[in-house]
C-alpha positions in Angstrom: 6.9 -39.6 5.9 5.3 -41.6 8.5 3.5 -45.2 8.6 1.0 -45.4 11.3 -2.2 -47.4 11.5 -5.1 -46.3 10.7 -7.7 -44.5 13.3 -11.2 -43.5 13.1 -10.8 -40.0 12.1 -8.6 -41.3 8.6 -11.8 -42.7 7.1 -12.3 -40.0 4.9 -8.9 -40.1 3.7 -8.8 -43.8 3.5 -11.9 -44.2 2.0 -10.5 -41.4 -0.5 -7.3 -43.7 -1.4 -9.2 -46.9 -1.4 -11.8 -45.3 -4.1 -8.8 -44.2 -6.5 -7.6 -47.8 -6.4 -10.9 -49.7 -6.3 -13.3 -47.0 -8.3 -16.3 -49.4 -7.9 -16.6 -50.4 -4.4 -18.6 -48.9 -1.7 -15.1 -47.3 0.4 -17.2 -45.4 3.3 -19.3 -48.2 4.1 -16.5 -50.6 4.3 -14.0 -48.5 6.1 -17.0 -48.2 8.7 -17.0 -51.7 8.8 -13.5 -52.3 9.5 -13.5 -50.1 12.4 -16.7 -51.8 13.5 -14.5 -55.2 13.4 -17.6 -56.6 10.5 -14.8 -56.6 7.6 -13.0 -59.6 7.7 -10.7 -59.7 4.6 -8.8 -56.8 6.3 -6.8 -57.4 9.7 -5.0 -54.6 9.6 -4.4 -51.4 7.7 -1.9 -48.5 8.0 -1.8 -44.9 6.1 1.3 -43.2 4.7 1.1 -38.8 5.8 3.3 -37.3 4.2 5.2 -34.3 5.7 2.3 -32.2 5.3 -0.2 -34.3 7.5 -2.0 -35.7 4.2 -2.5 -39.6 3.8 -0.9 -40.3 0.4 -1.0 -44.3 0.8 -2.4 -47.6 2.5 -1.7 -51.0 3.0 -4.2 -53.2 4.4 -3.2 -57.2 5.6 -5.0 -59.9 6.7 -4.0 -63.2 7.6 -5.0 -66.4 4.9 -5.3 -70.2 5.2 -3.8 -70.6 1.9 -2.2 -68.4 -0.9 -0.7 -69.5 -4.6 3.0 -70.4 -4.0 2.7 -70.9 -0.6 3.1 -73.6 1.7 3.1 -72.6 5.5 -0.7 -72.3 6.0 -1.1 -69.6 7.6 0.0 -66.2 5.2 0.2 -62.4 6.0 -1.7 -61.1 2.6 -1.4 -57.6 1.2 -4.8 -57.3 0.7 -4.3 -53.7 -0.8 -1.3 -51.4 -1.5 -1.7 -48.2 -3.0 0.3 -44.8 -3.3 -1.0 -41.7 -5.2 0.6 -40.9 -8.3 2.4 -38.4 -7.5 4.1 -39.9 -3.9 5.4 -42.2 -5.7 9.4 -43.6 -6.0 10.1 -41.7 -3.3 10.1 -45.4 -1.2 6.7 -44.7 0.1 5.4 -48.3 -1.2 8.4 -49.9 0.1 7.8 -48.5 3.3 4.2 -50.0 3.6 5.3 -53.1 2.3 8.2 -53.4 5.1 5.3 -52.6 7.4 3.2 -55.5 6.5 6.6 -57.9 7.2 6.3 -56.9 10.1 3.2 -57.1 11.0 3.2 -61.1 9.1 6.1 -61.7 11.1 4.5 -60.8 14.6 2.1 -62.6 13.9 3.9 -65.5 13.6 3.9 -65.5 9.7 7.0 -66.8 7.4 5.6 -65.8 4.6 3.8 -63.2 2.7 1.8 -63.0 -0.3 0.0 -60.6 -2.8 -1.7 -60.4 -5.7 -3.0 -58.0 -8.9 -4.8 -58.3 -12.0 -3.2 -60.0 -15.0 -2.6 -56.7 -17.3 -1.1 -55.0 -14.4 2.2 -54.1 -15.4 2.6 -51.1 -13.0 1.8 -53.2 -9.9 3.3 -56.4 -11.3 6.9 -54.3 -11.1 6.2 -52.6 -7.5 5.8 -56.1 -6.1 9.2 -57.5 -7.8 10.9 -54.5 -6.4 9.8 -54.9 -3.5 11.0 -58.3 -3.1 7.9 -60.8 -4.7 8.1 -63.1 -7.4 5.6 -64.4 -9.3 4.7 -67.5 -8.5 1.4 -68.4 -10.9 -0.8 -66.6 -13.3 -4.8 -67.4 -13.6 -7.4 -67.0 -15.5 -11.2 -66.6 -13.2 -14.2 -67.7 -14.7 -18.0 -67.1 -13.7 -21.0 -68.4 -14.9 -24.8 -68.1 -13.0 -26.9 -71.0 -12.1 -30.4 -71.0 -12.6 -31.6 -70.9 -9.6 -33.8 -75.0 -9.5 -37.8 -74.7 -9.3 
């Protein structure tokens, strides 16, 4: 297995991992934006082939102002970390994870943080074994304004 960033010629594949993790989001068009330098939640982004040349995960970082539980001000983010089913606890997620350290640390990062939906469980345990602890649990809210006439 090998974790290299991503090039042009991965966006099908990556828009292909991206859709199974994010089903309703627009993967094409955004992947054409990151490599047009428009997408700015996502820094970085790197692709795990597995020894048959297929991409069978991604990581993609950015860099944040603030994150829960931290304190430094300036935090490498795992904006998205995904391996398919069937790659999986074979160390692949480990491996992008170690990649995103390193990336955080170069760019002058001490710490690193992540995030995932409440009823997670899954992803909640792939971040603890990989080193995170849980540092808060919220609840988001929405509500529209009528617009004022």
């Amino acid at each position: 297995m090998v974790i290299r960033p991503v090039v042009e010629s991965d966006a099908a594949q990556w828009a292909r991992l991206r859709r199974l993790l994010w089903p309703s989001e627009d993967h094409a068009r955004e992947v054409a934006r990151f490599f047009a330098g428009e997408l700015p939640t996502v820094a970085a982004a790197v692709l795990a082939i597995d020894e048959y040349g297929h991409a069978v995960g991604f990581a993609e970082m950015s860099i944040r102002p603030y994150c829960e539980g931290c304190y430094s001000g300036r935090v490498a983010y795992l904006e998205g970390w995904f391996v398919e089913a069937h790659a999986r606890q074979r160390g692949i997620g480990a491996a992008l994870v170690a990649t995103v350290e390193e990336w955080g640390r170069a760019q002058g990062c001490t710490e690193m943080g992540s995030d995932t939906e409440l009823g997670n469980k899954g992803s909640a345990a792939a971040h603890a074994a990989v080193g995170f602890e849980e540092v808060e649990r919220i609840v988001c809210f929405r509500k529209s304004l009528t617009p004022v006439t």
